[in-house]
Each structure stands twice: as C-alpha cells, then as structure tokens.
C-alpha positions as CSV (number, residue, x, y, z in Angstrom):
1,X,46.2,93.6,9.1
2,X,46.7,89.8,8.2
3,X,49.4,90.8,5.5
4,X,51.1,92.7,8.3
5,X,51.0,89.7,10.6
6,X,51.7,87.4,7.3
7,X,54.9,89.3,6.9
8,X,56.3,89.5,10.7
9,X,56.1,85.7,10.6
10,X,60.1,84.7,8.9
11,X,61.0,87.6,11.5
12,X,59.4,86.1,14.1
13,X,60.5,82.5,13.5
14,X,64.2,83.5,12.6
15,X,64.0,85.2,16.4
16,X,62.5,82.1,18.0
17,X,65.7,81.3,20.4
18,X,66.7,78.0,21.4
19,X,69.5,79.1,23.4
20,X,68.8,78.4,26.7
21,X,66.4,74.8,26.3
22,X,69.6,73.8,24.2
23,X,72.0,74.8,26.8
24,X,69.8,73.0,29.4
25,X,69.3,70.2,27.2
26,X,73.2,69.9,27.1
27,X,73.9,70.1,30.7
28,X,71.3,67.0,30.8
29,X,72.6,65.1,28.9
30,X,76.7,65.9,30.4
31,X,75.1,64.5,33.3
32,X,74.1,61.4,31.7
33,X,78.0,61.0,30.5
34,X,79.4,61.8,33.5
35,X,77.3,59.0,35.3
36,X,78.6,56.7,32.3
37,X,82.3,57.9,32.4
38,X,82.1,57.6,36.1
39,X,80.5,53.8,36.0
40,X,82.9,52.9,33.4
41,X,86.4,54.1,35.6
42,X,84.5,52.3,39.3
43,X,84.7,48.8,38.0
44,X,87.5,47.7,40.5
45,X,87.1,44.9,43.0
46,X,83.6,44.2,40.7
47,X,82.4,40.2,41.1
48,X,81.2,40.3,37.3
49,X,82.9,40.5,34.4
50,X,83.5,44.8,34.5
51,X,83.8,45.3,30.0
52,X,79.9,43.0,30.0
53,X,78.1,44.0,32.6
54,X,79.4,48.3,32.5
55,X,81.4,49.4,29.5
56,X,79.3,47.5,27.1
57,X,75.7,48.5,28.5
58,X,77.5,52.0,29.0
59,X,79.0,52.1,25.5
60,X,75.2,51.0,23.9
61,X,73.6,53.6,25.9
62,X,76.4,56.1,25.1
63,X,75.9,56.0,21.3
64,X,72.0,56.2,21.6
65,X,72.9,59.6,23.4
66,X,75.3,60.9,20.6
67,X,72.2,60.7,18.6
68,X,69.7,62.0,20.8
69,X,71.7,65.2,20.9
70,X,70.3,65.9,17.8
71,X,66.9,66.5,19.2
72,X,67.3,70.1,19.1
73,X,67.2,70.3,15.8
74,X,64.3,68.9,15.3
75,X,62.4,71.4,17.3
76,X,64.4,73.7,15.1
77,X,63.2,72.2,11.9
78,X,59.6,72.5,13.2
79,X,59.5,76.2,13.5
80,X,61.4,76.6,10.3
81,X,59.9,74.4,7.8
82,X,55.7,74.8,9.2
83,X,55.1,78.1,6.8
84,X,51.4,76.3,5.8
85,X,50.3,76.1,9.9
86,X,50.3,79.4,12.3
87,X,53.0,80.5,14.1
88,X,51.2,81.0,16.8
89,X,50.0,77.6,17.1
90,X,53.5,76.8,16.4
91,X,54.5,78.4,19.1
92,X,52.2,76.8,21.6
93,X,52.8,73.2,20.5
94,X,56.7,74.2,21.1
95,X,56.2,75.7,24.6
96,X,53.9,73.4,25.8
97,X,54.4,69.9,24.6
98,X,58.3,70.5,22.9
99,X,60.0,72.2,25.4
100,X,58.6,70.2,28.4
101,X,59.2,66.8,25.8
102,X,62.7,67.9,25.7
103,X,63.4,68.4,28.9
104,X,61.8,64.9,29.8
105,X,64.3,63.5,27.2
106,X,67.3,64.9,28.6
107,X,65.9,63.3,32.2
108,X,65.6,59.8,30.7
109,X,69.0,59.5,29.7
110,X,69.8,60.3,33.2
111,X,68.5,57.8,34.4
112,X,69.4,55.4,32.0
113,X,72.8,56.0,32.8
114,X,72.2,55.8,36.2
115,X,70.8,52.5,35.2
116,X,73.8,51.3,34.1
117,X,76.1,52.6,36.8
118,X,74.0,50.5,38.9
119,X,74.3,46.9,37.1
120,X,77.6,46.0,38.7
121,X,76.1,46.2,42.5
122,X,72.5,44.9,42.0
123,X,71.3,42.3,44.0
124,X,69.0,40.8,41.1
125,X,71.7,41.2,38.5
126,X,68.8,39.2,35.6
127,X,66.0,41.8,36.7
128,X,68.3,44.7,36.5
129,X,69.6,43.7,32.9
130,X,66.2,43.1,31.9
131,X,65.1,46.7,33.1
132,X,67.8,48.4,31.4
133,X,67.2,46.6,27.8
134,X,63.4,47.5,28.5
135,X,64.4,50.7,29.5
136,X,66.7,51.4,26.3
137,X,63.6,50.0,24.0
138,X,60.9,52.1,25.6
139,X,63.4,55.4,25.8
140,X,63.6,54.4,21.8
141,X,60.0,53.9,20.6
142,X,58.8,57.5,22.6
143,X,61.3,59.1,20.9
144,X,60.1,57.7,17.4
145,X,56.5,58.7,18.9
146,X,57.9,62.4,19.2
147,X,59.9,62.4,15.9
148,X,56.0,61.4,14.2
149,X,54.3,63.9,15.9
150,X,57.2,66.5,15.2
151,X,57.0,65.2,11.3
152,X,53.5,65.6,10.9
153,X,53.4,69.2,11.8
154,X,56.1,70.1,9.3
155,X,55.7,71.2,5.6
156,X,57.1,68.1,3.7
157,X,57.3,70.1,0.1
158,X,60.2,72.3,2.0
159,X,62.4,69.7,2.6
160,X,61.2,66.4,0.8
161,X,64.7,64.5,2.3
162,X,63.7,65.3,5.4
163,X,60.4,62.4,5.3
164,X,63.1,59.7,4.5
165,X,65.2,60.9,7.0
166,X,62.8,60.2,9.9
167,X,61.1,57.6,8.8
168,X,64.3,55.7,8.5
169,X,64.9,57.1,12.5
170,X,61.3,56.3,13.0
171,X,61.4,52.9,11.3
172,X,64.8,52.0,13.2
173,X,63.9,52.8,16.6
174,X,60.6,50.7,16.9
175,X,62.3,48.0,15.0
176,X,65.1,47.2,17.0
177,X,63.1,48.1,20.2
178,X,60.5,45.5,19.4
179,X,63.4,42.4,19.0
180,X,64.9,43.5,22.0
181,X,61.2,43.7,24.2
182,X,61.0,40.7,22.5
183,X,64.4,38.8,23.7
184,X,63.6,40.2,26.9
185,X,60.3,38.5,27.0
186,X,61.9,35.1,25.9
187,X,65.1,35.1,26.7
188,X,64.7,33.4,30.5
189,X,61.9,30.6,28.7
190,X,64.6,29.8,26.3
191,X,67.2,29.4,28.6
192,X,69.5,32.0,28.3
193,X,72.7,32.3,30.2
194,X,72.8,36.0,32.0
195,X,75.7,36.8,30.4
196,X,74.1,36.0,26.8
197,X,70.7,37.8,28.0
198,X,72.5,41.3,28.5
199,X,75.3,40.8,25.2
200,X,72.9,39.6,22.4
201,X,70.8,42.4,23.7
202,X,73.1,45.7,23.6
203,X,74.5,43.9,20.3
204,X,71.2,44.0,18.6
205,X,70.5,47.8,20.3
206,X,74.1,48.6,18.8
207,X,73.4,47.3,15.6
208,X,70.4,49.8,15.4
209,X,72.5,52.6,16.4
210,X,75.0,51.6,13.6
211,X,72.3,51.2,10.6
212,X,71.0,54.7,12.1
213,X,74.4,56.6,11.7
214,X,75.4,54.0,8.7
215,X,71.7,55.4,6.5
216,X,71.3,59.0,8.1
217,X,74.9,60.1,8.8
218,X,74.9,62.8,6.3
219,X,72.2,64.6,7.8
220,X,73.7,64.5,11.2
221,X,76.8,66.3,9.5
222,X,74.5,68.8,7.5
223,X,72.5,69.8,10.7
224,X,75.8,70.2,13.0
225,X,76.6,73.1,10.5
C-alpha cells in the first residue's frame, strides 16, 4: 500500500495546479501598478517636486514588485523539489500557510502603492515618507522570512544552486532593509532635509533591487521558462 502511495506522489505533484492563486496573485499585483501608473500621470498642480516625491518612490516600489512576481515560483519549487517530506504535509503547509501568505503578499503591495499615490497630498509629508521607507523595509524582511521558511522545507541535494540563490535574496532583503530602518531612525536627529530623507532612501532600496537582479538575474530568466 505505501509503494502504491509512494508511486502516485510525482503524479500527484505534477497535478498540483497553481492556476488560479497565480491568476489571483496577478490581478493583485495589476492593481498595485495601476495605483502606481495612476499616481505617476496625477502629479499636475502638485506643491512638491512631482519626479521626488511620486515617480521615484513609485519607480523603487515598482521594481521590488517586478521581483515579487516571482513568488509563485517559489511555491512551485516547494512542491517539486520536497521528495524527502510527505506530500501530504506538503500539501497542507501550501494551503494553509502558502496560499493565504501569497495572497497577503499580493495585498501589501497594494497598499504600498497606495502609499505612494498618497505622498503628494499628505498633510505630514516627513511622517508619510518615513512610513513608506518603513513600509518598503518591513514588506522586504517578511518576504525574506517566507523565502527561509519556504527554503528549509525543500530538498537542497535536488537543486544545490537553488541555496545560493535565496540566500543571496534572503541576505539582500534584510540587508538593505536594516540601513534603511536605520536612516529612518536617524535621519531627523542628524538633520536631514525632507527632500534628502525620502532620495538617499529609495536610492539605497534601489540599489538592493539592482544587486538582486545584478547576482540572481539568470534565475529569474530560467524560471520565466
């Protein structure tokens, strides 16, 4: 009976559809472009400088959702490459921490866009910056949180890469999230000018972004196929 079941299990993985969480997953995440697009093209009649205060913020938060879309995959991976745990406790940790994870991933870039859409008529323009950079840093580290947990559960010896990969996504995130929780800790004591508070930090997010795609961008290629 447990060769049976043994057997069934590639069958039952290779079956294990996506489909619809990715389609979701997309429509989220459109959303969150749209409301970037959208704050990007409404800049007229604005009392701050429109390409600091919106289409750099937007553009910063754009490219960390060019690779978040990648998330899928990495559910993906997860059912493919865990041959040494259950598929049945495969499955569960997918449906009811993945899925739900996923879903909660698509809604933070949502709102971070909405975030940004918002900068040009806040009231407290310092406090609103401040939020967004903390915002961006915190979306970052949960999502390195997730990629650990999603690494752990995987067998390593399947796709060796696939450890330097993530950690190097892992590494990144927390990294550049914990100089820019940092800067936004500081940067009022030290006497920043607004203007300097919100550009040195979407530069030093950015710069993450770039070393991310710069290290890894093969792997994003390979798992477009």
């Amino acid at each position: 009976m447990s060769g049976s079941r043994s057997g069934n299990e590639p069958r039952q993985r290779a079956s294990f559809e996506l489909g619809p969480l990715e389609s979701l997953y997309a429509v989220l995440m459109a959303l969150g472009f749209e409301d970037l697009v959208t704050a990007a093209y409404g800049t007229s009649g604005a009392t701050q400088n429109p390409v600091i205060f919106v289409l750099l913020p937007a553009c910063t938060f754009g490219v960390l959702g060019l690779r978040f879309f990648w998330a899928v995959v990495n559910i993906r991976r997860l059912m493919e490459l865990s041959n040494g745990i259950p598929w049945h406790s495969i499955q569960r940790s997918v449906v009811l921490l993945h899925f739900p994870l996923l879903v909660m991933h698509g809604v933070a870039f949502c709102y971070g866009s909405h975030l940004v859409a918002g900068l040009l008529t806040a009231s407290d323009l310092w406090t609103s910056v401040a939020f967004f950079l903390a915002y961006y840093s915190v979306y970052q580290i949960l999502n390195a949180v997730w990629l650990a947990i999603l690494l752990r559960r995987r067998d390593q010896s399947q796709d060796p890469d696939q450890l330097s990969r993530e950690t190097v996504w892992i590494v990144n995130n927390i990294v550049v999230s914990c100089l820019t929780l940092s800067w936004v800790l500081f940067a009022q004591t030290l006497g920043a000018a607004l203007t300097t508070f919100l550009v040195l930090g979407c530069c030093v997010l950015l710069l993450g972004s770039v070393i991310d795609f710069w290290l890894t961008a093969h792997h994003y290629l390979e798992d477009a196929d």
